[in-house]
C-alpha positions in Angstrom: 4.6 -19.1 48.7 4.7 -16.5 51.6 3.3 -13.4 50.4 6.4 -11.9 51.8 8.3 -13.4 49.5 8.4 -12.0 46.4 9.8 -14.1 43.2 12.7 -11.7 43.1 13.7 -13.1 46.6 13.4 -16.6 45.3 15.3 -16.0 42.0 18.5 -14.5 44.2 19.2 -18.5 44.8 18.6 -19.3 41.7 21.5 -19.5 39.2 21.6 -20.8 35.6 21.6 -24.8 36.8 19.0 -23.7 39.4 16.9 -22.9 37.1 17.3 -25.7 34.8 16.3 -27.8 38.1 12.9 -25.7 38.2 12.9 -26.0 34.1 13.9 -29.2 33.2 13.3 -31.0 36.6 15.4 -33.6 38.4 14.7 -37.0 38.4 13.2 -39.8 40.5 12.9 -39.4 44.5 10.2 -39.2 46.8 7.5 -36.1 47.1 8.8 -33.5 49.1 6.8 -31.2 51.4 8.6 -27.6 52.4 7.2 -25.6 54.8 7.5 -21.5 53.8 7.8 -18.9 56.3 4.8 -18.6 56.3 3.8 -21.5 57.8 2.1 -22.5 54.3 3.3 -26.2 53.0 4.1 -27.1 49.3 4.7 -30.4 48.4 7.9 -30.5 45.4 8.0 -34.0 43.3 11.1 -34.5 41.4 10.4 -36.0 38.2 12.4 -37.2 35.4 14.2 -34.9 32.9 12.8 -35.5 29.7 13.8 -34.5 26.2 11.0 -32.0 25.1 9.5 -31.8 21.5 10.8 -29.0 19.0 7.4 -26.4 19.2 8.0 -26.2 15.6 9.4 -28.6 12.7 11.3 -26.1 10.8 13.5 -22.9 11.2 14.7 -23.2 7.5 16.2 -21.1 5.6 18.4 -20.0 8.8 18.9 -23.4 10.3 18.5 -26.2 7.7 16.3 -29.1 9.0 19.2 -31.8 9.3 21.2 -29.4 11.4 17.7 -29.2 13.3 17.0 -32.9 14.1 20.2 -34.1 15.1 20.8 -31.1 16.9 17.8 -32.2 18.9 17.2 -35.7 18.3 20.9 -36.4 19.3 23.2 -34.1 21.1 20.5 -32.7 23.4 18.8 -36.7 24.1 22.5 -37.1 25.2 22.4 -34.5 27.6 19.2 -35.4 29.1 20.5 -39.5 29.2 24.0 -37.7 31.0 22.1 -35.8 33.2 19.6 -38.9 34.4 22.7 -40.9 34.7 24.8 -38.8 36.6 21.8 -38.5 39.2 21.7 -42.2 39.6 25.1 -42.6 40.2 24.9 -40.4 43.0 21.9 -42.1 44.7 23.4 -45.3 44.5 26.7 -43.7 45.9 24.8 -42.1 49.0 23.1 -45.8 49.2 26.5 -47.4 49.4 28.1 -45.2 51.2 30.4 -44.9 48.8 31.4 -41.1 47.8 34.9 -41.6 46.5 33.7 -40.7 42.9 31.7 -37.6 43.8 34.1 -34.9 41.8 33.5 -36.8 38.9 30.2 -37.4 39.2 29.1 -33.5 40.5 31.1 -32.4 37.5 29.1 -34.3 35.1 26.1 -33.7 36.5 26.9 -29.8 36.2 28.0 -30.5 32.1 24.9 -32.5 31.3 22.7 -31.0 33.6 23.2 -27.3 32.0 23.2 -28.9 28.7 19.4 -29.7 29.3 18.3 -26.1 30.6 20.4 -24.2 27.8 19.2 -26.4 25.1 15.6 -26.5 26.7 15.7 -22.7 26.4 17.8 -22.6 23.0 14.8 -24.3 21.1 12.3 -21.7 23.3 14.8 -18.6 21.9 13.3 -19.2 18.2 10.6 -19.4 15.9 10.6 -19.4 12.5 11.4 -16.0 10.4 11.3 -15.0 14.0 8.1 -14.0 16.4 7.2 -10.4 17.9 9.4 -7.7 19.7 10.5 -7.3 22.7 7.3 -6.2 25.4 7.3 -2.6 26.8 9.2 -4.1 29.9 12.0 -5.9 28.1 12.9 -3.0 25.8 13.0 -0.6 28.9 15.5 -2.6 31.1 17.3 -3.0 27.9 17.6 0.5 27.1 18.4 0.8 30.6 20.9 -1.7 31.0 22.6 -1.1 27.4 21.1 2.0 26.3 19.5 1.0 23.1 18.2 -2.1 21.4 20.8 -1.9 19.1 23.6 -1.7 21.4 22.2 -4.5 23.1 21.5 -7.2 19.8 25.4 -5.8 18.8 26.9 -6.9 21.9 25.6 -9.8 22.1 26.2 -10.5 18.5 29.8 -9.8 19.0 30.2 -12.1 22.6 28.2 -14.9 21.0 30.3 -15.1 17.8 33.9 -14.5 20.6 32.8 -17.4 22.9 36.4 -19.5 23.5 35.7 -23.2 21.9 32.6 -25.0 22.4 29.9 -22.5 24.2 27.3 -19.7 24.6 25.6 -16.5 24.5 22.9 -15.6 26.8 21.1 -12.5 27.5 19.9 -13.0 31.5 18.3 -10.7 34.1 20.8 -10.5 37.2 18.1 -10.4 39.8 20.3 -8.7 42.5 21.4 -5.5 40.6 18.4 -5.7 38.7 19.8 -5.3 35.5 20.0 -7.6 32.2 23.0 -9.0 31.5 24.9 -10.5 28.6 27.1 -13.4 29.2 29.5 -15.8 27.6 29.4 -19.3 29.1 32.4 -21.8 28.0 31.0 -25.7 27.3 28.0 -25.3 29.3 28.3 -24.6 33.0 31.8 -22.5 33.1 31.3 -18.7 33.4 28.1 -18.9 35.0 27.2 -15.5 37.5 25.2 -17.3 40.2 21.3 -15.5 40.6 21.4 -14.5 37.0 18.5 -16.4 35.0 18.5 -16.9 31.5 16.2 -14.7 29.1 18.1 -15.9 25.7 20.5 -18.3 24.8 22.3 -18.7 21.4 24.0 -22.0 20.8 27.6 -21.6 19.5 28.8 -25.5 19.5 29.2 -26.8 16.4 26.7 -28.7 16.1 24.8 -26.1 16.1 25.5 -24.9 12.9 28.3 -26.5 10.8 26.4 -28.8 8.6 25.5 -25.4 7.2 27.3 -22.6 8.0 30.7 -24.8 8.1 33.2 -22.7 10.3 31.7 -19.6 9.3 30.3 -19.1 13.5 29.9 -15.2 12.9 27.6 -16.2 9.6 25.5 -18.3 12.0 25.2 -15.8 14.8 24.0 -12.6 12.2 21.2 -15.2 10.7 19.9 -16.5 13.9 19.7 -13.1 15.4 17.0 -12.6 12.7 14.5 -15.8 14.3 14.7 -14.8 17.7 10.9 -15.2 19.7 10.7 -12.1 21.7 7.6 -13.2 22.6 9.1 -15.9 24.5 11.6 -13.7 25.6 9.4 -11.0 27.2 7.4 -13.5 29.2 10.5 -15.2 30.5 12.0 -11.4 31.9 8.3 -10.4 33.1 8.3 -13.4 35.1 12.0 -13.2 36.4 11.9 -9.8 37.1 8.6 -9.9 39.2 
């Protein structure tokens, strides 16, 4: 990259989706080579999206282990599978010639697609009983973008558990007023503020959590809030924030 190009320039493109591109990768094609302003060349190879493994094998009591692998094992492979698909249907569409289908198939692309990155980053949000606190640099832009901690973990508490139907809450940095955000995305691509990259996500589909927590969502929210990796967390800001 151009030194005169900072990663807050490059993040400005990047929205939720983008990011699940640079996360979670796209699939098949040839290499790639970009030339930066610089003059400097990069070469970008899109791979397949893949289904990653859990970096853990339990997050009992707060999320009971079958809640846990089908949660992973099932919805989130189907994701992945919709995603891959929906990128092969519109390569062989652009082969054909043949874009009469391409609403349907941008739209599920968009569906799936965010499914990956916010369940790659769901299972990255946690650890069990929970890991660290925030670094020295996430807990001042949160004080400065929500004036406390706790004003910050009680709104997004209180968004997560308000999400309309099937969605999520996120806590992302929103690169061009350099400020964290909180956000409540519907399904898993509506809602979305384009730049702003996610730092946390909380899953609030049902399958997230009924098996345990029933339709008790608000029950679910106040337990996870207590496994969060902040660990994670701060190196995902530091790095967005740059």
């Amino acid at each position: 990259m151009d030194p005169g190009i900072t990663r807050r320039d490059a993040l400005k493109g990047i929205g939720a989706a983008g990011l699940g591109l640079a996360m979670a990768a796209a699939t098949g094609g040839e290499e790639i080579t970009h030339t930066t302003q610089g003059g400097d060349t990069m070469a970008i190879q899109p791979t397949a999206y893949a289904l990653p493994p859990l970096p853990y094998k339990s997050l009992e009591p707060v999320i009971d282990d079958a809640t846990l692998a089908l949660h992973h094992d099932k919805h989130h492979a189907a994701y992945v599978k919709g995603a891959a698909g929906a990128l092969e249907a519109l390569a062989k569409a652009r082969d054909a010639g043949d874009l009469s289908l391409v609403q349907h198939w941008e739209r599920t692309l968009a569906f799936h697609g965010s499914g990956v990155v916010l369940h790659n980053l769901y299972w990255e949000s946690l650890w069990p009983g929970g890991r660290g606190k925030p670094s020295a640099a996430l807990a001042q832009a949160v004080e400065a973008s929500f004036g406390s901690q706790e004003k910050m973990a009680a709104q997004f508490a209180a968004a997560t558990k308000a999400v309309e139907g099937s969605g999520w809450g996120l806590l992302a940095w929103e690169p061009l007023g350099r400020r964290l955000v909180i956000l409540q995305v519907e399904k898993h691509q509506d809602l979305t503020v384009w730049g702003c990259v996610p730092i946390l996500v909380c899953d609030v589909w049902e399958h997230a959590y009924y098996l345990k927590y029933q339709n008790k969502r608000p029950d679910y929210v106040d337990a996870w809030m207590k496994i969060i990796d902040w660990e994670g967390a701060s190196k995902r800001f530091e790095a967005a924030a740059k």
